[in-house]
N, CA, C and O atoms as CSV, one atom per row, in Angstrom:
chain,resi,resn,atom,element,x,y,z
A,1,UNK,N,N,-40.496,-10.585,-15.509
A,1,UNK,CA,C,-39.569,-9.689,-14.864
A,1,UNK,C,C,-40.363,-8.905,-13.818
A,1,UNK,O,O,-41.505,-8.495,-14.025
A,2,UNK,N,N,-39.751,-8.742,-12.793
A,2,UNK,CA,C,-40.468,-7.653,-11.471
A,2,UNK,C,C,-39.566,-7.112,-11.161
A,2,UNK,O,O,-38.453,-7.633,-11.099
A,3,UNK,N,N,-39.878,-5.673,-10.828
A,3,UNK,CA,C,-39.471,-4.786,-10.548
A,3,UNK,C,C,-40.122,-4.339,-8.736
A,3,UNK,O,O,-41.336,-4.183,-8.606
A,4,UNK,N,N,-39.086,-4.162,-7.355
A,4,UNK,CA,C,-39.475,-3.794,-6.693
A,4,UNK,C,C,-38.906,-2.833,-5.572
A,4,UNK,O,O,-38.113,-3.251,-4.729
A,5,UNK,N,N,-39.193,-1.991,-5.594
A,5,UNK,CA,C,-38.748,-0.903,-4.767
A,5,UNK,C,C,-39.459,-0.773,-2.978
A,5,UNK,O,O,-40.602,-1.150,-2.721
A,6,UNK,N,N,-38.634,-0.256,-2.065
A,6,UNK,CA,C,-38.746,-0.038,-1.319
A,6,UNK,C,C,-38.422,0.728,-0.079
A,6,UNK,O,O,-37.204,0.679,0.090
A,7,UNK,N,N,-39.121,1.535,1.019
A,7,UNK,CA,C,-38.208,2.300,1.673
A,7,UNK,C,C,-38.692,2.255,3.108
A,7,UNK,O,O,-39.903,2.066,3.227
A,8,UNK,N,N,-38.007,2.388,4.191
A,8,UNK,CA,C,-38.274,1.615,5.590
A,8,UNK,C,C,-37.739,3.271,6.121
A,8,UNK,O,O,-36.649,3.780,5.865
A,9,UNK,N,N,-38.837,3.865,6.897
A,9,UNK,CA,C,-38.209,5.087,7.930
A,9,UNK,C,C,-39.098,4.330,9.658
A,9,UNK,O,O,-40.246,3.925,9.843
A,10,UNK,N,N,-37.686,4.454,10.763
A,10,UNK,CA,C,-37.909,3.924,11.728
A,10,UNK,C,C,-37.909,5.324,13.183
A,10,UNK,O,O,-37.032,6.187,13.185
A,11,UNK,N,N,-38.913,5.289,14.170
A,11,UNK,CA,C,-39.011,6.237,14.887
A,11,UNK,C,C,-37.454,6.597,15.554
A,11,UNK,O,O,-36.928,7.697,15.722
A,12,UNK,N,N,-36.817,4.876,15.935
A,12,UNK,CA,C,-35.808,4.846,16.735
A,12,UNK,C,C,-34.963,3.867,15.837
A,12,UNK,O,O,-35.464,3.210,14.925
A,13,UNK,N,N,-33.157,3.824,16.310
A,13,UNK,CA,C,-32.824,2.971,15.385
A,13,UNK,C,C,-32.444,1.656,16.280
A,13,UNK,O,O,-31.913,1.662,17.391
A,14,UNK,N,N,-32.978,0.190,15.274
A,14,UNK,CA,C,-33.435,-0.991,15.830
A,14,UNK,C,C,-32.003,-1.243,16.635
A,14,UNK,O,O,-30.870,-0.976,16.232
A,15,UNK,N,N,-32.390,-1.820,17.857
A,15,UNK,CA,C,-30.899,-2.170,18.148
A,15,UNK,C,C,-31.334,-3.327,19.596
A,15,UNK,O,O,-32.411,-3.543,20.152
A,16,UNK,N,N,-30.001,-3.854,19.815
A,16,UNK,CA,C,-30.286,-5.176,20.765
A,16,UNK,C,C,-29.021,-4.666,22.161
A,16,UNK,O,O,-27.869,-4.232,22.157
A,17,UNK,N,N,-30.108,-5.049,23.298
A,17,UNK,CA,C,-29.603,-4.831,24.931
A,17,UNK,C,C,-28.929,-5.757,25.420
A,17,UNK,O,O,-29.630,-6.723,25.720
A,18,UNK,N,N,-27.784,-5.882,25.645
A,18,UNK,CA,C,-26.784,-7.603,26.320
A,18,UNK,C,C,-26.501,-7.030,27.639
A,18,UNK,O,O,-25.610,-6.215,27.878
A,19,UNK,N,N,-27.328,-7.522,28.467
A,19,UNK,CA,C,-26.730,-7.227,29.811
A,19,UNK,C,C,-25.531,-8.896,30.613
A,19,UNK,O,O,-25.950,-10.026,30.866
A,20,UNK,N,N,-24.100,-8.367,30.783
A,20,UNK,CA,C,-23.381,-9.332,31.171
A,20,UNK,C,C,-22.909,-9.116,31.955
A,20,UNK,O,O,-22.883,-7.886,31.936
A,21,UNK,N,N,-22.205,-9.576,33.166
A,21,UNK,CA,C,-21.818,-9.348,33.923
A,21,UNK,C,C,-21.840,-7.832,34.532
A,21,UNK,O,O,-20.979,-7.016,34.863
A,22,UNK,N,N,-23.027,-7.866,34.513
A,22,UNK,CA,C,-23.696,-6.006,34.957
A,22,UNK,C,C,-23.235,-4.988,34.532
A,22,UNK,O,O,-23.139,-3.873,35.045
A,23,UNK,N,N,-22.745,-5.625,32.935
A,23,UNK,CA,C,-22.179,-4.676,31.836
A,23,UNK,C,C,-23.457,-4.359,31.301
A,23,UNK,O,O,-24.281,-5.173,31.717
A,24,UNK,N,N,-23.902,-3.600,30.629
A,24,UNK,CA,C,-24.979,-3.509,29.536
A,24,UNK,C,C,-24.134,-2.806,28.679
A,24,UNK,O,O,-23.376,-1.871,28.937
A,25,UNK,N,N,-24.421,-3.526,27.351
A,25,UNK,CA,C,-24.360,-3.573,25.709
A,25,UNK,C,C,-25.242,-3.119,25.161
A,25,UNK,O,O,-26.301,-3.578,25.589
A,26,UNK,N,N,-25.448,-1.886,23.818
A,26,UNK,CA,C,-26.124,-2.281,23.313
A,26,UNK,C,C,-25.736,-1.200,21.803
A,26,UNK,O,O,-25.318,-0.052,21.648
A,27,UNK,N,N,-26.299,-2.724,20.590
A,27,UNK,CA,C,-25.617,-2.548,19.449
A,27,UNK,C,C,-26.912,-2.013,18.657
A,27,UNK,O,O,-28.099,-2.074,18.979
A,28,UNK,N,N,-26.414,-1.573,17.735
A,28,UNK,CA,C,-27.294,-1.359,16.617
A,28,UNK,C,C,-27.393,-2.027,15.548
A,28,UNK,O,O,-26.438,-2.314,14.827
A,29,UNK,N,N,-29.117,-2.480,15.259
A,29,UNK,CA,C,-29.126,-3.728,14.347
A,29,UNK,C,C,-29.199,-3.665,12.990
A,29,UNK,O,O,-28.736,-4.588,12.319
A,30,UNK,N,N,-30.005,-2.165,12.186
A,30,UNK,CA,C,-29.892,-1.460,11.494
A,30,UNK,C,C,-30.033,-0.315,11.467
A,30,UNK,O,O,-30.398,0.217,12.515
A,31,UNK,N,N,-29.780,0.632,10.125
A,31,UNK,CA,C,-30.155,2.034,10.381
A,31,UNK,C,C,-31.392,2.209,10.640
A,31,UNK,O,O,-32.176,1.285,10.856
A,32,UNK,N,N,-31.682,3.411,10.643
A,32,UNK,CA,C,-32.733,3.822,11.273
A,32,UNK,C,C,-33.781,4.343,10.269
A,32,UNK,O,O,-34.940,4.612,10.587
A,33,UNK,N,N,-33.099,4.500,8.609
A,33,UNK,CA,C,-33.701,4.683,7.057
A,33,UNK,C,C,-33.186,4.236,6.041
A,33,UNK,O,O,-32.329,4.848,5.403
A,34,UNK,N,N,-33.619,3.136,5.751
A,34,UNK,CA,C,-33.084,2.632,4.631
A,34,UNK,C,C,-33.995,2.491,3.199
A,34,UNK,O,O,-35.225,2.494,3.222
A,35,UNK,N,N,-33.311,2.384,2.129
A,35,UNK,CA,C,-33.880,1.830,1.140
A,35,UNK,C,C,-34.013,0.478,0.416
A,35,UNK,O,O,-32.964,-0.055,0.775
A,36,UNK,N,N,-34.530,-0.265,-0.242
A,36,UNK,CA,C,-34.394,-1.302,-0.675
A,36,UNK,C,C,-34.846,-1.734,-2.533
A,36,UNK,O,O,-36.034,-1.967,-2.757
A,37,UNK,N,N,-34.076,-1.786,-3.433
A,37,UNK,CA,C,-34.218,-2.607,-4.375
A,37,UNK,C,C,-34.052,-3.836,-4.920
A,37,UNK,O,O,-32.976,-4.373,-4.657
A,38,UNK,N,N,-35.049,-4.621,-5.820
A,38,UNK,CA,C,-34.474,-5.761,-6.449
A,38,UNK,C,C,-35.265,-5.655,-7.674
A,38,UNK,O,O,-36.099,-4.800,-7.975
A,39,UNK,N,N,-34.864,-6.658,-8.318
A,39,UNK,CA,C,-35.235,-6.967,-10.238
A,39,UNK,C,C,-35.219,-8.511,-9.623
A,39,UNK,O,O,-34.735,-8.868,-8.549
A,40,UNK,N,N,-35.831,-9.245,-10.532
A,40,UNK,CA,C,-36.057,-10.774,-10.574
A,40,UNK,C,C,-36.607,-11.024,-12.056
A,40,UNK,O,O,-37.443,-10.331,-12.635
A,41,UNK,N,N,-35.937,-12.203,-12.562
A,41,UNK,CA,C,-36.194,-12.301,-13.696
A,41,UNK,C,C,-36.301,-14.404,-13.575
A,41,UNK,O,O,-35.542,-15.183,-13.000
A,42,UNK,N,N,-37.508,-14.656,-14.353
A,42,UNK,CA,C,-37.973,-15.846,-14.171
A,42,UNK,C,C,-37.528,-16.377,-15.015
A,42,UNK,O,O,-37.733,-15.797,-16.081
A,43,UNK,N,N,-36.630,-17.811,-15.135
A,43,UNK,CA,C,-36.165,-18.426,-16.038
A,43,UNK,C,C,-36.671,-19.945,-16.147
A,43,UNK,O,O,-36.422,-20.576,-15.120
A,44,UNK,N,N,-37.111,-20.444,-16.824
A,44,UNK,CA,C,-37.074,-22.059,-16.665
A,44,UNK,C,C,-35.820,-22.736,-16.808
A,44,UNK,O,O,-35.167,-22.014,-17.561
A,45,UNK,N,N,-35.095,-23.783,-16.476
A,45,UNK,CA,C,-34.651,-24.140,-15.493
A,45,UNK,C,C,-34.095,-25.663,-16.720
A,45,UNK,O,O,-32.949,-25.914,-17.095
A,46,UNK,N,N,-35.247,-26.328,-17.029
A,46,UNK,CA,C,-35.713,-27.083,-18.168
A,46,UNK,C,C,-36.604,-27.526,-18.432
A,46,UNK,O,O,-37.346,-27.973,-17.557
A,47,UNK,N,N,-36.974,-27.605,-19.979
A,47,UNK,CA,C,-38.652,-27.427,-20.593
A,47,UNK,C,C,-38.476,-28.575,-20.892
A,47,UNK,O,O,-38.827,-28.528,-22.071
A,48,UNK,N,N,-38.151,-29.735,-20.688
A,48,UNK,CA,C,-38.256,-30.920,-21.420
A,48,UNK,C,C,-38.577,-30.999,-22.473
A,48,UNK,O,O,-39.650,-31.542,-22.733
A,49,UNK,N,N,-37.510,-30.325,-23.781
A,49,UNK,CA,C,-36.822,-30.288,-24.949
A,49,UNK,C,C,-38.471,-29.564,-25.783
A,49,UNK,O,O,-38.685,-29.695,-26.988
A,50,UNK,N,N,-39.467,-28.822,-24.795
A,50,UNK,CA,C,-40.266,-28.348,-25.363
A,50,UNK,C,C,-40.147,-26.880,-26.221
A,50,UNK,O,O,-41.068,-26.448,-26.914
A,51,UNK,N,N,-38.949,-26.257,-26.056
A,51,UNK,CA,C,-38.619,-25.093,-27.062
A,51,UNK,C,C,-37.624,-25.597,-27.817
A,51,UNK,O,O,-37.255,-24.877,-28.745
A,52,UNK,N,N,-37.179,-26.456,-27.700
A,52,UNK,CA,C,-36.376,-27.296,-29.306
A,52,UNK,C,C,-38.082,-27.668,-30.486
A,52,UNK,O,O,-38.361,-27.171,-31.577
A,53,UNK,N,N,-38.686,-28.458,-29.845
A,53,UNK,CA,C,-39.798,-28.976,-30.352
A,53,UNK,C,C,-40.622,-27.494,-31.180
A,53,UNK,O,O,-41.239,-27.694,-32.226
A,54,UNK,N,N,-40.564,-26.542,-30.781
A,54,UNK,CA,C,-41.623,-25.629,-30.839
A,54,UNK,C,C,-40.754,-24.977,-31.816
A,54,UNK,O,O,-41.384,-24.285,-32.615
A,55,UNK,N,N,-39.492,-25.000,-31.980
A,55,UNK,CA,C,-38.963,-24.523,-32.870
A,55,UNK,C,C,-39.138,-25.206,-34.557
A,55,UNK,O,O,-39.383,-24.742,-35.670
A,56,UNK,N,N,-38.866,-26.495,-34.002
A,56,UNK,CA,C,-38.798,-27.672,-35.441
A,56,UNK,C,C,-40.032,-27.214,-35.736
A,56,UNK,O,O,-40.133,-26.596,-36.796
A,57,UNK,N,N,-41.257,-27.393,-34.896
A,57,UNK,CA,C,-42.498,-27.045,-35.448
A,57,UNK,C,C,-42.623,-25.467,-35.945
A,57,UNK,O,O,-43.481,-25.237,-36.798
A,58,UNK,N,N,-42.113,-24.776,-35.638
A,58,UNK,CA,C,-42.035,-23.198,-36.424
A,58,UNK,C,C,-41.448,-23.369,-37.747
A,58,UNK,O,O,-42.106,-23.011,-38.724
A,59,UNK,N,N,-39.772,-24.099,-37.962
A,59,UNK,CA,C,-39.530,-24.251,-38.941
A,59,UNK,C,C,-39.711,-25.308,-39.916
A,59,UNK,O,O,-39.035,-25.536,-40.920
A,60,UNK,N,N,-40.806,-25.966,-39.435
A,60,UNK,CA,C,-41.439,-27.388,-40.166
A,60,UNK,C,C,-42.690,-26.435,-40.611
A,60,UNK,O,O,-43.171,-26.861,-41.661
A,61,UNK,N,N,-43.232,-25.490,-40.215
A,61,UNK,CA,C,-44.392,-24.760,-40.728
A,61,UNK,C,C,-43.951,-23.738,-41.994
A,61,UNK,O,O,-44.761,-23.190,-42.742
A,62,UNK,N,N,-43.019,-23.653,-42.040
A,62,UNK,CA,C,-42.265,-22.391,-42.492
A,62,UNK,C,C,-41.745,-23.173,-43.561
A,62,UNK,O,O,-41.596,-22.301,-44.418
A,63,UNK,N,N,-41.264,-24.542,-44.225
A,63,UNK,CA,C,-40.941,-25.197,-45.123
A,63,UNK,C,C,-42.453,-25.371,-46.028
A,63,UNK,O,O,-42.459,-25.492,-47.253
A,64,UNK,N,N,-43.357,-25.360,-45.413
A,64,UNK,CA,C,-44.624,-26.295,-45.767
A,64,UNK,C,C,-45.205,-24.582,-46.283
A,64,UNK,O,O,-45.888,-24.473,-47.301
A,65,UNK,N,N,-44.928,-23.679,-45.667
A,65,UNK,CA,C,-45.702,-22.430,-46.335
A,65,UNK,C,C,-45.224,-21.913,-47.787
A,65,UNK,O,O,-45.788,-21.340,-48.719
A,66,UNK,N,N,-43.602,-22.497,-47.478
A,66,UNK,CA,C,-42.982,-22.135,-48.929
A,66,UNK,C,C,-43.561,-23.158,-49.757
A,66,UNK,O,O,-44.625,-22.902,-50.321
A,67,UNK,N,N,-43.026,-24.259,-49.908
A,67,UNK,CA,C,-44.018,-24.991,-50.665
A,67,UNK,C,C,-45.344,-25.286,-50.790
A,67,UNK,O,O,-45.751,-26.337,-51.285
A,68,UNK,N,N,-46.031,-24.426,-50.373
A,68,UNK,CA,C,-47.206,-23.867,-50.708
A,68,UNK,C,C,-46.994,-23.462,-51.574
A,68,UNK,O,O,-47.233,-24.046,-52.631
A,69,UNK,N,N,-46.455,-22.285,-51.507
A,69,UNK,CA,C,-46.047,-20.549,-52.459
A,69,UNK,C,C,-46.077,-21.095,-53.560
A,69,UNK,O,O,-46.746,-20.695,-54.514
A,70,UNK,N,N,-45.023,-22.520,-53.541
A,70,UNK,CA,C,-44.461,-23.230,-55.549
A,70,UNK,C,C,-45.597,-23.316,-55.705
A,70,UNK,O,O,-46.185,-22.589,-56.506
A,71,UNK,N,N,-46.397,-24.521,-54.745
A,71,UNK,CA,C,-47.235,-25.789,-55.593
A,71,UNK,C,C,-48.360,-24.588,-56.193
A,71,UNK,O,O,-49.172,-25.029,-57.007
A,72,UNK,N,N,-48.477,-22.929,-55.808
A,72,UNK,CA,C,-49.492,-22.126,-56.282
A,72,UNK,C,C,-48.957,-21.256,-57.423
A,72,UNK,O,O,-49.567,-20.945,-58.446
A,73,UNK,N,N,-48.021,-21.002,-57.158
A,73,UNK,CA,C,-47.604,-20.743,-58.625
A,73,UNK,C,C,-47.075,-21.412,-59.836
A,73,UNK,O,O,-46.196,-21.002,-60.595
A,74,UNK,N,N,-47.583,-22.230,-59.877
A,74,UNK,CA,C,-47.205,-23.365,-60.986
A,74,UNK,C,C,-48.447,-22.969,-61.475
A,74,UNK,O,O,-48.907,-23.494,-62.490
């Protein structure tokens, strides 16, 4: 997971000049202070059935510890 913050202060605010027919235009492209957040969170996508596997093997370990437990208390 990432966490990222951010904040943009500009002297002037950004903007674009259209000169047309000896009109001049001109717009503003953003403010002039903004802020910015995001979060991102990394997912796989697919493990090629490697957290099915890792599971059987957790609960294939977990059968074999109990029967441990008997074959020691007998």
């Amino acid at each position: 997971m990432a966490l990222e913050a951010g904040y943009t202060a500009l002297n002037e605010t950004p903007a674009a000049q259209v000169d047309l027919l000896g009109q001049s235009l001109q717009m503003p492209l953003a403010q002039r202070e903004s802020a910015a957040y995001r979060a991102m969170a990394t997912l796989p996508l697919y493990t090629g059935v490697r957290i099915t596997r890792g599971i059987d093997a957790a609960t294939a370990g977990l059968e074999a510890a109990r029967l441990g437990e008997t074959a020691d208390g007998q």
